[in-house]
LOMIZA-325006 format. One line per field, with one value per residue (C-alpha): residue in one letter; z, x, y. Coordinates in nm, 3 decimals. Layout:
<setors>
resn: (A/...) $
up: (Z/...) $
east: (X/...) $
north: (Y/...) $
</setors>
This chain:
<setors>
resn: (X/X/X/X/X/X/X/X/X/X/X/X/X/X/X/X/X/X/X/X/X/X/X/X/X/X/X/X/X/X/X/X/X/X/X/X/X/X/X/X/X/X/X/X/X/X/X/X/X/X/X/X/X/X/X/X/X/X/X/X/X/X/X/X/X/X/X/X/X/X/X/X/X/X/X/X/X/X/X/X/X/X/X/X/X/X/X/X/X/X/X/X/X/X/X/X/X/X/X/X/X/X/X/X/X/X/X/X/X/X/X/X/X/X/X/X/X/X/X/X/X/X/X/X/X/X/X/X/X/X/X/X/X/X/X/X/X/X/X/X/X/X/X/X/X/X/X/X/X/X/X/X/X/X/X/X/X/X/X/X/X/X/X/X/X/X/X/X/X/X/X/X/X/X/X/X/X/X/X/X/X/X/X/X/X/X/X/X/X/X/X/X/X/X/X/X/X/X/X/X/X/X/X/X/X/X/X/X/X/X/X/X/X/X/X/X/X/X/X/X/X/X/X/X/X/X/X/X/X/X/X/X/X/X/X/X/X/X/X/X/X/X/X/X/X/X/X/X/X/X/X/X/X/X/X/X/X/X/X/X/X/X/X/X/X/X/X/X/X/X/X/X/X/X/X/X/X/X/X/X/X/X/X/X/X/X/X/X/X/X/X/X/X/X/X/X/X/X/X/X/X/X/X/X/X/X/X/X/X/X/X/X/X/X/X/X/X/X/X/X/X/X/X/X/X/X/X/X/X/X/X/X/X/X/X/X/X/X/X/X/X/X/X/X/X/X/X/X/X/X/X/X/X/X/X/X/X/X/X/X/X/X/X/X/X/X/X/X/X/X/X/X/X/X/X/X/X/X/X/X/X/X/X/X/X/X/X/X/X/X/X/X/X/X/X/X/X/X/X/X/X/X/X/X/X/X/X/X/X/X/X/X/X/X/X/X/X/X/X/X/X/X/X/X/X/X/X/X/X/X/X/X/X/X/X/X/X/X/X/X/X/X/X/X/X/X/X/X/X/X/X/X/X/X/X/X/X/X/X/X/X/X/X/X/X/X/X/X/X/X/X/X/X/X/X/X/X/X/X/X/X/X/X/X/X/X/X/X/X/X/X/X/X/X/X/X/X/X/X/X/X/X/X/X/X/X/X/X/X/X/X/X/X/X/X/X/X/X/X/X/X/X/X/X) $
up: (3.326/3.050/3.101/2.778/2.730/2.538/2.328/2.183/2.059/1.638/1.563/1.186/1.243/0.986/1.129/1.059/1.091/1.296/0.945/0.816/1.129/1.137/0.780/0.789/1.105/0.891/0.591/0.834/1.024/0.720/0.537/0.844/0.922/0.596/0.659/1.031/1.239/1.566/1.799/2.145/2.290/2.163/2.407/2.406/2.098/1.892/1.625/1.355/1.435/1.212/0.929/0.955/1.074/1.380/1.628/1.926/2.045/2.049/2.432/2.624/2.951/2.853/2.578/2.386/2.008/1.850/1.581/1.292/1.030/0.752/0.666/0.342/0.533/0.826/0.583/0.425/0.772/0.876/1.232/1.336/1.637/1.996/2.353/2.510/2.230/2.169/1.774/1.542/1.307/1.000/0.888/0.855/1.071/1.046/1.255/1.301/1.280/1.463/1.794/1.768/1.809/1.587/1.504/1.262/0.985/0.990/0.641/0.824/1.163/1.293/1.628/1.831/1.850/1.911/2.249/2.147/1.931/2.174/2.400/2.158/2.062/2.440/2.475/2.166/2.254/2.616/2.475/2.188/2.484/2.705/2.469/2.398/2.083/2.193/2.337/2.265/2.284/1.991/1.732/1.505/1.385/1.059/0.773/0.711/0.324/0.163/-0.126/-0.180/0.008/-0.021/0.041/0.127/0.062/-0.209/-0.523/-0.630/-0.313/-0.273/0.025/-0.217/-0.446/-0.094/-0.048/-0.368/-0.397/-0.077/-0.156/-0.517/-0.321/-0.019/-0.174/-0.505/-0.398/-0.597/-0.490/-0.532/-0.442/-0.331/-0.427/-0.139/-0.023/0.286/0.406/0.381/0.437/0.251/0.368/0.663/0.470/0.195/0.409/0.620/0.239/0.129/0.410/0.437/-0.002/0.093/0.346/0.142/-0.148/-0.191/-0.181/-0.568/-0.702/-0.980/-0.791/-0.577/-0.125/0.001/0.286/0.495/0.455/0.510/0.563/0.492/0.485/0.506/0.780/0.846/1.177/1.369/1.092/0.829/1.034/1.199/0.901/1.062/1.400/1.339/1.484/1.168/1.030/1.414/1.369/1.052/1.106/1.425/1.256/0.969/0.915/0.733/0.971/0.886/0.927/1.045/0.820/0.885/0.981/1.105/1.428/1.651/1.450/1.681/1.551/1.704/1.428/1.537/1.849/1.721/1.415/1.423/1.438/1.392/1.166/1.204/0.854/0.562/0.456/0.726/0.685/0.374/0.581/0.822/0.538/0.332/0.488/0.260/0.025/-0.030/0.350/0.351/0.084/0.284/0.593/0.390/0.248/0.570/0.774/0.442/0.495/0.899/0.823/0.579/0.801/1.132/0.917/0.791/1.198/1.310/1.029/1.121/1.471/1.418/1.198/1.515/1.775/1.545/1.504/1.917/1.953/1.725/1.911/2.205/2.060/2.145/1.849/1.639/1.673/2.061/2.063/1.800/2.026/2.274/2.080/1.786/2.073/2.222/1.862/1.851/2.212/2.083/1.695/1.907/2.139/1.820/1.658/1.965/2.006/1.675/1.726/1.988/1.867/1.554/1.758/1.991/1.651/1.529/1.874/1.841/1.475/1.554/1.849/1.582/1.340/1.513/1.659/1.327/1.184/1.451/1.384/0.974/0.779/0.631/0.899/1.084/0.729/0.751/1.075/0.979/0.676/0.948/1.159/0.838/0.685/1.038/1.092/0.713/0.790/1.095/0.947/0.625/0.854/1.090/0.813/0.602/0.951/0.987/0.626/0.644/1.009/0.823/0.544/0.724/0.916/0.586/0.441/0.784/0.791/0.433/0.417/0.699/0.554/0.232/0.196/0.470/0.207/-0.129/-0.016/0.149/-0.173/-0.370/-0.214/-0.138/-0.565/-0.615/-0.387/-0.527/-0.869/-0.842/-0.713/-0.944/-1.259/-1.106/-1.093/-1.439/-1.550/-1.410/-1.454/-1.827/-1.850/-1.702/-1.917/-2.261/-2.149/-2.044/-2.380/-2.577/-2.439/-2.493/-2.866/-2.911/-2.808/-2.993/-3.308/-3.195/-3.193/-3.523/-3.674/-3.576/-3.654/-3.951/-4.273/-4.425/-4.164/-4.321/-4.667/-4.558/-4.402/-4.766/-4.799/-5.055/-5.042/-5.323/-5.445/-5.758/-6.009/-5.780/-5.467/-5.254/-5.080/-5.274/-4.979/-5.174/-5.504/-5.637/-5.597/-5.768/-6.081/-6.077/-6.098/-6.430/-6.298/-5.987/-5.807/-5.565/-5.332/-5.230/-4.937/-5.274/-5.477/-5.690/-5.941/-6.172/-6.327/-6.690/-6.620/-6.690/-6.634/-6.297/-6.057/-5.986/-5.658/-5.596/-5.542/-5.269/-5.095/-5.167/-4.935/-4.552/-4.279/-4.089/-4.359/-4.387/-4.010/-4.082/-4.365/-4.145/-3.961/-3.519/-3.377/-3.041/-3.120/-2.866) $
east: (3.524/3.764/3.938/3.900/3.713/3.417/3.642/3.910/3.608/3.583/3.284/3.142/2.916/2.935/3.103/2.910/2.987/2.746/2.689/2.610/2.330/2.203/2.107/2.014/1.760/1.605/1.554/1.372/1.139/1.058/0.977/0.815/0.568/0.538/0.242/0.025/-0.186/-0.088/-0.339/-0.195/-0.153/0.078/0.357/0.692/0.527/0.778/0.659/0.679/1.059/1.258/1.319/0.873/0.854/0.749/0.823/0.672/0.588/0.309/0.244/0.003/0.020/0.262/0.517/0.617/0.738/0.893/0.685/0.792/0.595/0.793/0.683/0.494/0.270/0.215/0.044/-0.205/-0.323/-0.627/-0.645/-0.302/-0.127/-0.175/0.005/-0.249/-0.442/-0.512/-0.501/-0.470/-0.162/-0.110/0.236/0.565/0.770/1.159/1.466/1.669/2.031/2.193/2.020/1.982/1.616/1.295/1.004/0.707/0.682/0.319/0.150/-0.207/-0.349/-0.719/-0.838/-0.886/-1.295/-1.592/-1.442/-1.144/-1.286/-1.535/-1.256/-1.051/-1.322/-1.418/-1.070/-1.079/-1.423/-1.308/-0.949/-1.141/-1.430/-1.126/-1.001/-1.309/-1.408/-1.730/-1.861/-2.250/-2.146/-1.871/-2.185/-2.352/-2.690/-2.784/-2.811/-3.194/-3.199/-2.874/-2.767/-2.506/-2.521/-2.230/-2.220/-1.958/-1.998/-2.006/-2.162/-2.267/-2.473/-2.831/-2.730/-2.686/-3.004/-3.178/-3.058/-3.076/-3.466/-3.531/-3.377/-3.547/-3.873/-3.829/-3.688/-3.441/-3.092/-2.764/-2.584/-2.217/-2.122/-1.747/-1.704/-1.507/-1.509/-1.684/-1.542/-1.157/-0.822/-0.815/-1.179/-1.073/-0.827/-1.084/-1.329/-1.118/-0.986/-1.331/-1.423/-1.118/-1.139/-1.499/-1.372/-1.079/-1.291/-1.308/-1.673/-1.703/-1.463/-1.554/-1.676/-1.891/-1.882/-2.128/-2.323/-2.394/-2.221/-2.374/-2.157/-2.313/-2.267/-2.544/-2.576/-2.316/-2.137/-1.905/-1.608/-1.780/-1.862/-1.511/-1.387/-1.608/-1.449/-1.127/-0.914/-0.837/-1.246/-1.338/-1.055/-1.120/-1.526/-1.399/-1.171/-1.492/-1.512/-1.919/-2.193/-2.191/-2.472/-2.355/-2.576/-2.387/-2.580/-2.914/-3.083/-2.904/-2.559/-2.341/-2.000/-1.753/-1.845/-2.185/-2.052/-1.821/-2.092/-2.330/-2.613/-2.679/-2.951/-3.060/-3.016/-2.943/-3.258/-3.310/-3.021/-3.182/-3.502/-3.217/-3.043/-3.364/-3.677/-4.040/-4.095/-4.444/-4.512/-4.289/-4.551/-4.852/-4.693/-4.573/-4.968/-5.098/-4.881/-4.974/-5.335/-5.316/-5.090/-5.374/-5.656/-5.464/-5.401/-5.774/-5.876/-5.617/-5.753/-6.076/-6.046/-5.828/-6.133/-6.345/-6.134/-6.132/-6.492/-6.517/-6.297/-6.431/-6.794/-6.583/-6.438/-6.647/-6.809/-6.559/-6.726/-6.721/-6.379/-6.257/-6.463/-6.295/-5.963/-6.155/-6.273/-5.906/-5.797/-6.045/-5.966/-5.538/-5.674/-5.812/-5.538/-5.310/-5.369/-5.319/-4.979/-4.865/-4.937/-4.745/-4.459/-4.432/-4.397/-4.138/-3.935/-3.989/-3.882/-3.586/-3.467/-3.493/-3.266/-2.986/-3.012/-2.931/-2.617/-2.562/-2.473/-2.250/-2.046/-2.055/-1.795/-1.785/-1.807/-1.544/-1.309/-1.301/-1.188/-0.910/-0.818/-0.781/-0.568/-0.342/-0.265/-0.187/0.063/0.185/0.307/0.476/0.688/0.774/0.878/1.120/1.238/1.379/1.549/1.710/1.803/2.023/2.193/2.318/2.419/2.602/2.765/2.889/3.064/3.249/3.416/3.458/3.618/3.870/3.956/3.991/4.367/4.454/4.276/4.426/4.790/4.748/4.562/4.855/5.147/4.965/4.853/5.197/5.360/5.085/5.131/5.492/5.451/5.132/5.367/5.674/5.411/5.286/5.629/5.692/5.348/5.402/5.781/5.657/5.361/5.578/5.806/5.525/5.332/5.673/5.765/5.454/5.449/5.747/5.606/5.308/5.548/5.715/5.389/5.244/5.573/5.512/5.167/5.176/5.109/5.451/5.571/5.377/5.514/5.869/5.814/5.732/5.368/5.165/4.885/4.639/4.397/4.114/4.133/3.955/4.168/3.992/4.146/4.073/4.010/3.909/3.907/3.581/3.674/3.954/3.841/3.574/3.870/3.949/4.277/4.503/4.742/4.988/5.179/5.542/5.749/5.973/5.737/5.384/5.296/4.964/4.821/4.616/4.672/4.988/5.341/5.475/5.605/5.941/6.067/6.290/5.975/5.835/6.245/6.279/5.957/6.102/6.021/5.852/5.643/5.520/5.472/5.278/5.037/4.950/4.638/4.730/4.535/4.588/4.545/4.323) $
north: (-8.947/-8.824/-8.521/-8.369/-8.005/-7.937/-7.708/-7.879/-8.147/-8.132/-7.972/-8.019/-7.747/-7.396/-7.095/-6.750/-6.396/-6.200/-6.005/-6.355/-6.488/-6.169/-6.143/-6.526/-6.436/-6.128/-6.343/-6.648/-6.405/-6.207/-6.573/-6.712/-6.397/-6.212/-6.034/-6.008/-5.824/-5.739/-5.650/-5.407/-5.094/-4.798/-4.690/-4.479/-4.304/-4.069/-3.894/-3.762/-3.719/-3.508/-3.775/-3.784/-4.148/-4.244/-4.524/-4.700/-5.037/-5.289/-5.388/-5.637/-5.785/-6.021/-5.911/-5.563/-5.522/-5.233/-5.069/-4.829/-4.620/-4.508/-4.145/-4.199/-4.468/-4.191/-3.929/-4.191/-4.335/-4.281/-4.263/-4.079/-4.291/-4.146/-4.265/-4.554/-4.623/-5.015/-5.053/-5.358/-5.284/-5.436/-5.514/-5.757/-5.878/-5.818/-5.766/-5.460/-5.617/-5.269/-5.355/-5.760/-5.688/-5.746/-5.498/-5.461/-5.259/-5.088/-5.045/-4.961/-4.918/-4.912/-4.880/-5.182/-5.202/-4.951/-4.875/-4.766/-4.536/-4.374/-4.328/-4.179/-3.936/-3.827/-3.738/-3.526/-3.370/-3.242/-3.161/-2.934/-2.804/-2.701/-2.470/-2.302/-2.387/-2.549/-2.267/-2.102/-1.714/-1.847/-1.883/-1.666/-1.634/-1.763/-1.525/-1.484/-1.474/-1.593/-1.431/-1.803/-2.120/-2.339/-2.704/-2.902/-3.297/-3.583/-3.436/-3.807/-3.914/-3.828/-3.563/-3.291/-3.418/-3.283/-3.025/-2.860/-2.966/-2.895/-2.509/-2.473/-2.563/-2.285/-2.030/-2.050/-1.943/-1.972/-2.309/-2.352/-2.720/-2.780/-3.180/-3.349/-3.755/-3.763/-4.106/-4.266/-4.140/-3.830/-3.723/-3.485/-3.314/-3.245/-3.163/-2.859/-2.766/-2.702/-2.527/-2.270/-2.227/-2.094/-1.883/-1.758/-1.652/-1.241/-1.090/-0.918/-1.152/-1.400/-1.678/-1.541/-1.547/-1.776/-1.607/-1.945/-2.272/-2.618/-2.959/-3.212/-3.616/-3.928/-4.127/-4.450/-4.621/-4.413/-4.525/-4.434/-4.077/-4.037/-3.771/-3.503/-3.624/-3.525/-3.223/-3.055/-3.052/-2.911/-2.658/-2.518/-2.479/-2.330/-2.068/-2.019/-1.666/-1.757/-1.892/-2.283/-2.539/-2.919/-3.200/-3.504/-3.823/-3.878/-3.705/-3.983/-3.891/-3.662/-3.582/-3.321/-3.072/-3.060/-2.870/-2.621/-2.540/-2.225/-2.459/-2.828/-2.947/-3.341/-3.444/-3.262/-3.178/-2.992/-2.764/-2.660/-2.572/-2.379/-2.199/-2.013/-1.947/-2.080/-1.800/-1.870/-1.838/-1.496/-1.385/-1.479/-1.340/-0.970/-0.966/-1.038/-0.756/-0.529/-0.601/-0.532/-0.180/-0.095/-0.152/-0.026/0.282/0.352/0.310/0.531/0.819/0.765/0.772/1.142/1.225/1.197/1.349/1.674/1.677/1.603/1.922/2.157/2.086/2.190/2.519/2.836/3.050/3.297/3.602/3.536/3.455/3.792/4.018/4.116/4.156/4.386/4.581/4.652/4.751/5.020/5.135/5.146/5.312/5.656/5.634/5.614/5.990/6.177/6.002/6.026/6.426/6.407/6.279/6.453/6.766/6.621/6.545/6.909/7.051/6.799/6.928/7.263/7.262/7.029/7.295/7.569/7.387/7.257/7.641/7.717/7.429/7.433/7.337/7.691/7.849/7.608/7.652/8.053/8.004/7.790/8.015/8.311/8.120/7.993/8.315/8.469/8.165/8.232/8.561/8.523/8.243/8.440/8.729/8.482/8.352/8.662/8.721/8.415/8.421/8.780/8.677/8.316/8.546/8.805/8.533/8.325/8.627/8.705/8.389/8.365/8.661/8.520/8.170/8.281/8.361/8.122/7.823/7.987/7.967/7.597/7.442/7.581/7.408/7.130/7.074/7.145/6.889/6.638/6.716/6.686/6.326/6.230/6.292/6.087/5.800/5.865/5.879/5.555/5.315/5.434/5.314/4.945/4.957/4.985/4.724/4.502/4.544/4.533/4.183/4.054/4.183/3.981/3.696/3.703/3.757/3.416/3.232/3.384/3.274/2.904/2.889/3.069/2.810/2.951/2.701/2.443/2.533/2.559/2.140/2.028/2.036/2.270/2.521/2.494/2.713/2.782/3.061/3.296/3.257/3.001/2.712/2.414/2.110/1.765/1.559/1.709/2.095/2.053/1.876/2.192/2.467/2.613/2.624/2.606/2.782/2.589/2.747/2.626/2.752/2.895/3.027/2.958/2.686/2.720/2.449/2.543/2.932/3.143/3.058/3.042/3.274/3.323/3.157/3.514/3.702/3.461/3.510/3.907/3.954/4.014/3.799/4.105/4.166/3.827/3.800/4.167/4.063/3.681/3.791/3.718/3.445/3.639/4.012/4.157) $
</setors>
């Protein structure tokens, strides 16, 4: 035996990178299986995870593969994956180098048979029944004349053929039709759209509120029906706000919308029967009832006709009946005079007795009184008065007579004290005063000096005026001036008048008087 190991024996064979095998594995299984169906039950499912794929595996009773669906292949499916549910995928094959494993890529998926789908859609029914929405006191009745009937389903098939000549044969009612597919992927969706864009539409507005709905679809094999068995369709005819009909398949045809609906009709001709009543039977039916009321009323009169007549046989004679009342009248007519005799003196006897209390208590009689007691009052108070008059008089003069030299010689001393004092005051305010209003004078001088325009003149600039006077201030009044006169801190210079004036007569005037004839901007 040679003692040699296996590894130091040449080898011709290539050497790869794992990058290298793995990428040479991907490219063999995605050659070798480019495109299969895989037949097996879903488990581990995940999804839609936050990237909205999801993932799972394929299992039997003998093997398990790992499944994806990419997110845009998720929305278009058909028949969204559940846990347990034995499917045939379609797909390829290819290997996930990160985890040394393979897995299919799933384009489409289909339940696995008839069975799978019936117990897929037993599982749905008591899921949806245990959360109410299957339930009779849920329903409402049916509108009994619809104003608007919409219809949901295929507007090429001959399901809506039906039912619009079904309704223009019953009774003619205003049909809107909302077109969706009612078989393939995007059925459901279009199906739950239609029925929550009824719903949504505002009564008054421009398309008008249908008062009953009616969804409706032909017969077909459970595929063909499974749109209407889906949770979104139950949900939204569940959350329907307008009393909808179910019309999909024949009689035999039981979908999961056929529960939750108001009512189920067997095909879609008879929703149309469910949705307006026959008008020409409503006619017979209103002329019948209006030929019963007519006839019920012409018994009824007649029958009050002869009850009267039965009573009035029954009534005893007038005269019989009035006699005994005239005679009572007569009896209370005598009794009448000698009362109203009676009374009448009772009234006089009454008056009588008022009027003679009546002139005792007169209002002349009651004012003389009054005046008596006035003029009695009068005097006495003129008389107490004169006397109280003469004792405050006599009293005055007594102590007038004793303050008066006592007042005389205090008022005297006392005005001359204060007058002493009032005129050293006067004396005073009127000494501040002068020098107040005399330092104030001078410095109102100071600023009428400064803002007097002789300043001006006296820093080199010139006053100008027109013939008359008047300040001349641009261009165009002074080419209008016959002539001008301009006025220098020296003297005056006219232009096309006489000569000018001396410069000493402008210096002889004094600065006071010049301060004198410039008007004060702050004179009070």
């Amino acid at each position: 035996m040679s003692d040699t190991q296996p590894d130091s024996q040449p080898s011709n064979a290539p050497e790869w990178s794992v990058s290298e095998l793995s990428g040479a594995l991907k490219r063999t299984v995605e050659d070798a299986f480019g495109y299969v169906r895989v037949r097996g039950e879903i488990s581990g499912y995940r999804g839609p995870v936050a990237s909205g794929h999801a993932y799972f595996a394929l299992k039997d009773e003998g093997a398990k593969i790992d499944a994806v669906i990419w997110k845009g292949n998720l929305a278009r499916l058909r028949q969204r994956p559940e846990e347990g549910m034995e499917v045939i995928a379609h797909g390829r094959l290819t290997t996930f180098p990160g985890k040394s494993s393979y897995q299919i890529i799933i384009d489409r998926l289909e339940p696995a048979g008839l069975g799978a789908l019936m117990a897929l859609l037993e599982e749905r029914r008591r899921k949806l029944a245990a959360e109410g929405l299957f339930d009779e006191t849920r329903k409402r009745p049916l509108p009994f004349l619809p104003r608007v009937i919409g219809v949901v389903t295929s507007p090429t098939g001959a399901v809506i053929r039906d039912i619009l000549h079904r309704i223009a044969d019953r009774f003619p009612r205003q049909v809107i039709v909302w077109p969706v597919r009612v078989q393939g992927e995007t059925s459901a969706a279009e199906v739950a759209t239609a029925i929550d864009g009824f719903n949504a539409l505002k009564a008054g507005g421009p398309v008008p509120r249908p008062d009953v709905l009616i969804v409706a679809r032909g017969g077909g094999s459970l595929e063909d029906l499974w749109s209407f068995n889906e949770e979104i369709v139950v949900r939204a005819a569940a959350a329907s706000s307008i009393p909808l009909i179910s019309a999909v398949g024949h009689e035999t045809d039981w979908t999961l919308i056929d529960h939750v609906a108001d009512r189920r009709a067997p095909t879609p001709t008879g929703a149309a029967e469910m949705a307006v009543p026959v008008r020409a039977d409503l006619v017979a039916d209103i002329a019948d009832l209006g030929a019963r009321l007519t006839g019920h009323a012409v018994r009824m009169i007649e029958r009050r006709r002869q009850d009267l007549r039965n009573l009035g046989r029954a009534l005893p004679n007038g005269e019989a009946l009035l006699a005994t009342p005239r005679q009572k009248l007569d009896l209370a007519a005598g009794r009448l005079v000698h009362a109203l005799t009676l009374n009448t003196r009772r009234h006089h006897q009454r008056y009588d007795a008022l009027t003679r209390r009546l002139l005792t208590q007169s209002p002349a009689n009651r004012l003389d009184r009054s005046r008596d007691r006035f003029h009695a009052v009068a005097e006495r108070l003129e008389a107490s008065a004169r006397i109280a008059l003469a004792r405050k008089r006599e009293a005055f003069a007594s102590r007038a007579a004793q303050l008066a030299p006592l007042l005389l010689s205090r008022r005297s001393e006392a005005g001359r004290e204060r007058l002493s004092a009032l005129a050293g005051r006067l004396l005073q305010a009127a000494a501040t005063q002068t020098a107040s209003q005399r330092q104030r004078l001078d410095r109102f001088a100071v600023l009428l000096e400064a803002y007097s325009y002789q300043s001006v003149l006296q820093r080199g600039f010139a006053l100008v005026r027109d013939g008359e006077g008047r300040p001349v201030r641009n261009v165009a009044a002074a080419q209008a001036a016959d002539s001008l006169d301009l006025q220098f801190a020296d003297g005056h210079f006219k232009l096309g008048g006489g000569p000018p004036q001396p410069a000493s007569l402008a210096k002889a005037r004094p600065k006071s008087e010049k301060a004198r004839s410039q008007p004060s901007l702050f004179d009070d």
